[in-house]
C-alpha positions in Angstrom: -13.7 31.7 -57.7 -15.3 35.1 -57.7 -19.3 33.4 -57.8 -18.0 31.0 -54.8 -16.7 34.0 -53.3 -20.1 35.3 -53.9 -22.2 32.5 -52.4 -20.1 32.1 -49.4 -20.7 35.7 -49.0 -24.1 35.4 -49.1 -24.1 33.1 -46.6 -23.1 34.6 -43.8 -25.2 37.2 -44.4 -28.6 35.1 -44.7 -27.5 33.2 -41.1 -29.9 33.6 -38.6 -28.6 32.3 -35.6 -24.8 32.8 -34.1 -23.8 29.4 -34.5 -25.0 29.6 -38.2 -23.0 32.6 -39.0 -20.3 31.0 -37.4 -20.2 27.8 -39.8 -20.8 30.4 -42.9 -17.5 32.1 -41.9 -15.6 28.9 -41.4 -17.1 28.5 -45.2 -16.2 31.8 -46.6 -13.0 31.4 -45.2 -12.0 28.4 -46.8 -13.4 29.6 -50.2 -10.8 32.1 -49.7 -8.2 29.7 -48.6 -8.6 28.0 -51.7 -9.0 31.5 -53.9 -4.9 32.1 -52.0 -3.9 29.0 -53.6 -4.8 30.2 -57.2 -4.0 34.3 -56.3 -0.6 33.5 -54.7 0.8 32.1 -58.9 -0.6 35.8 -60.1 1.2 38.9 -60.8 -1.0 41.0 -58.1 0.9 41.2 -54.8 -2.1 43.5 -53.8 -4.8 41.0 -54.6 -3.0 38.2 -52.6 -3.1 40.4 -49.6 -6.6 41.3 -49.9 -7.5 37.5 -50.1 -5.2 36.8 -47.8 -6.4 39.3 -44.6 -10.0 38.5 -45.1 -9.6 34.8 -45.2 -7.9 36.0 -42.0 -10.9 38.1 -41.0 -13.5 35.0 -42.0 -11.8 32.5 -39.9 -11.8 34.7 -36.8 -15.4 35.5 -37.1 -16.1 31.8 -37.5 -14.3 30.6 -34.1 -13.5 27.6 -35.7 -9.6 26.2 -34.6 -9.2 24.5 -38.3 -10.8 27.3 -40.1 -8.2 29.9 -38.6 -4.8 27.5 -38.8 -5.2 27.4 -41.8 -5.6 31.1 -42.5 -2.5 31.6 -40.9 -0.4 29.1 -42.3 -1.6 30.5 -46.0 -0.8 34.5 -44.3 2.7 32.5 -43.2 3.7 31.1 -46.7 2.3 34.9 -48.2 5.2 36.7 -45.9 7.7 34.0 -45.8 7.8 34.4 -50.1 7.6 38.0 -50.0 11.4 37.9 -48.8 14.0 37.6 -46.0 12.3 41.5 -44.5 9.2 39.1 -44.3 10.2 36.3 -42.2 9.5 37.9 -39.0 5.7 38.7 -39.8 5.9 34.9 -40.9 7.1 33.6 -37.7 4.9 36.1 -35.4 1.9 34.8 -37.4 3.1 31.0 -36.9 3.8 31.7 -33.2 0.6 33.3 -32.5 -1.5 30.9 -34.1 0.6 27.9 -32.4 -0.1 29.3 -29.0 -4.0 29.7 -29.5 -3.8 25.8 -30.6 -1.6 24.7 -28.3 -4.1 24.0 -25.5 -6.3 22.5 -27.6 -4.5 19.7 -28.9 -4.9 17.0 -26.7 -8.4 16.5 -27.3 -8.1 18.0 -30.9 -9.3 15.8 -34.0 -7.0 14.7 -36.4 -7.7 17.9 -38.9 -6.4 20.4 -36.1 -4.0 18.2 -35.1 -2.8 18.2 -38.6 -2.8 22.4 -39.1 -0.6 22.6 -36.0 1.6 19.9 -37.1 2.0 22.1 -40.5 2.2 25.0 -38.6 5.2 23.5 -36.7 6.8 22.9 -40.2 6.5 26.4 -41.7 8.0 27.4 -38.5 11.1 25.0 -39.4 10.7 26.0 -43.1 11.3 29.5 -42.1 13.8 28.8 -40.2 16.0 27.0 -43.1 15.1 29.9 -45.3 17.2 31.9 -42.4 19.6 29.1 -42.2 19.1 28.2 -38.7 20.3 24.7 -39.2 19.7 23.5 -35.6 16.2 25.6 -35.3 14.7 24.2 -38.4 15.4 20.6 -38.0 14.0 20.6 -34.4 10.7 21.8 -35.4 10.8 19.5 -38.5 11.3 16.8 -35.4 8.6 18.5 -33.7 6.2 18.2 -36.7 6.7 14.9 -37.4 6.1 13.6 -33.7 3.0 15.6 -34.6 3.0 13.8 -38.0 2.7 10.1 -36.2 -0.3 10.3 -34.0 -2.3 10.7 -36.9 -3.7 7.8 -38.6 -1.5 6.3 -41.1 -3.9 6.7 -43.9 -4.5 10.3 -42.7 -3.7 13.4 -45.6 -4.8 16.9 -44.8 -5.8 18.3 -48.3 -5.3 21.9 -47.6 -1.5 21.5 -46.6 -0.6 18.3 -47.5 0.2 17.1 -43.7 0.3 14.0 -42.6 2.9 11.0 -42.2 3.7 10.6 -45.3 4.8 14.1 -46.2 7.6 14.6 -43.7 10.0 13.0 -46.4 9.4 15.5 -48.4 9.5 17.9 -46.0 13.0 16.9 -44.7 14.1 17.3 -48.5 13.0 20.6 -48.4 14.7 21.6 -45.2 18.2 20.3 -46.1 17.6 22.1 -49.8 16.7 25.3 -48.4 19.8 24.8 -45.6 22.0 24.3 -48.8 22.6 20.9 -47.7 23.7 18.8 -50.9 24.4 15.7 -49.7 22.0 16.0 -46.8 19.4 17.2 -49.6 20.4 13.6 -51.6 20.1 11.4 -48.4 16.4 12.5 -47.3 15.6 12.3 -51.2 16.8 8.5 -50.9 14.6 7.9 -47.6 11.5 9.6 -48.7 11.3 7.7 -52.0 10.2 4.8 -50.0 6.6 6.6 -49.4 3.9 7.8 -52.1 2.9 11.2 -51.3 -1.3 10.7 -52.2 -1.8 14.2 -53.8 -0.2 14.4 -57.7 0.5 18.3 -57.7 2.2 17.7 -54.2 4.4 14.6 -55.5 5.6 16.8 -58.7 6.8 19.3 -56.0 8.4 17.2 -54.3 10.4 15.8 -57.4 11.1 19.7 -57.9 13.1 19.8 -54.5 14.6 16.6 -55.0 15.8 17.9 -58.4 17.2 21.1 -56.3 19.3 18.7 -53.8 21.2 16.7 -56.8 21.9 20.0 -58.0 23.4 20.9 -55.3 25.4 17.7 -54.8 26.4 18.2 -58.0 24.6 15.9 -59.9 23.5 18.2 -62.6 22.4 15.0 -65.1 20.5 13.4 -61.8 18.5 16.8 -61.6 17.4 17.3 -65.0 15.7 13.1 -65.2 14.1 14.4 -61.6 12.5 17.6 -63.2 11.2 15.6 -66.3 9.8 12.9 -63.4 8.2 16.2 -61.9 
């Protein structure tokens, strides 16, 4: 990570024209995307921040719409785990970033589309987290609307959105709401669809594990985990 860091650096600074510097930020911001996803499992709140504002910084400069959803949607996730005094930087980060896409969606491509449709569901994920029952299922309805105009085959690899994830994505709304038997139902539906990405599957079997727990299926849990 740090030589990527390095070379996407280098980039932008060896652009010569606007629109060239402009792609080389859209770069260096996803190299540091994908440095969040390794920082945010260490024991350096202060290094995740760092990443995490100029991945910010990077995918302002670059103008792009993709490059800077899904800045924000790693700066959400960064807040919303920091705790409950968090979840109001998470949701004015979401918000902000959901407005600026907003017009854009009817023409967007399916990668932009996608970022705002996972925006929509850290909104709702946030929400459960509150326990907002009736403010976190909405935008989980909202998302997956969002979910089914994108092509059936379609799998954003940076956050996993598409029409296959909203399964999982239920079961984590209904865990997070404390909703055992609610948790167990939307375990039962979403088994029906493979979720394409391994590490993304295993999590899911994670929160499925977390709903028979709290249905009170203790034994149920622990085959999940080892599934996981």
């Amino acid at each position: 990570l740090p030589d990527l860091i390095r070379d996407a650096q280098a980039g932008v600074r060896q652009a010569d024209t606007g629109a060239e510097r402009r792609a080389a930020h859209a770069i260096l911001a996803e190299v540091y995307s994908l440095s969040q996803f390794f920082v945010a499992y260490q024991p350096d709140p202060a290094l995740l921040w760092r990443v995490a504002d100029r991945g910010l910084i990077a995918a302002q400069e670059s103008e792009d719409p993709h490059a800077i959803g899904v800045a924000a949607w790693l700066a959400a996730q960064a807040h919303r785990d920091s705790g409950p005094a968090h979840y109001d930087a998470a949701d004015a980060v979401n918000m902000e970033t959901l407005a600026y896409l907003q017009p854009l969606l009817p023409d967007a491509g399916d990668d932009v589309l996608a970022i705002a449709g996972a925006l929509t569901f850290e909104a709702g994920y946030t929400a459960a987290r509150r326990g907002q029952t009736g403010t976190a299922w909405r935008y989980w309805a909202q998302a997956r609307h969002m979910a089914a105009r994108l092509p059936a085959d379609y799998y954003h690899p940076a956050t996993s959105f598409s029409r296959a994830i909203m399964g999982a994505h239920a079961v984590t709304v209904a865990v997070e709401l404390h909703q055992g038997g609610e948790s167990v139902r939307q375990a039962a539906a979403s088994d029906a669809v493979t979720i394409p990405s391994r590490p993304r599957r295993a999590r899911h079997r994670i929160e499925e594990a977390r709903g028979y727990q709290l249905d009170g299926q203790p034994d149920v849990a622990l085959a999940t985990l080892a599934q996981a």
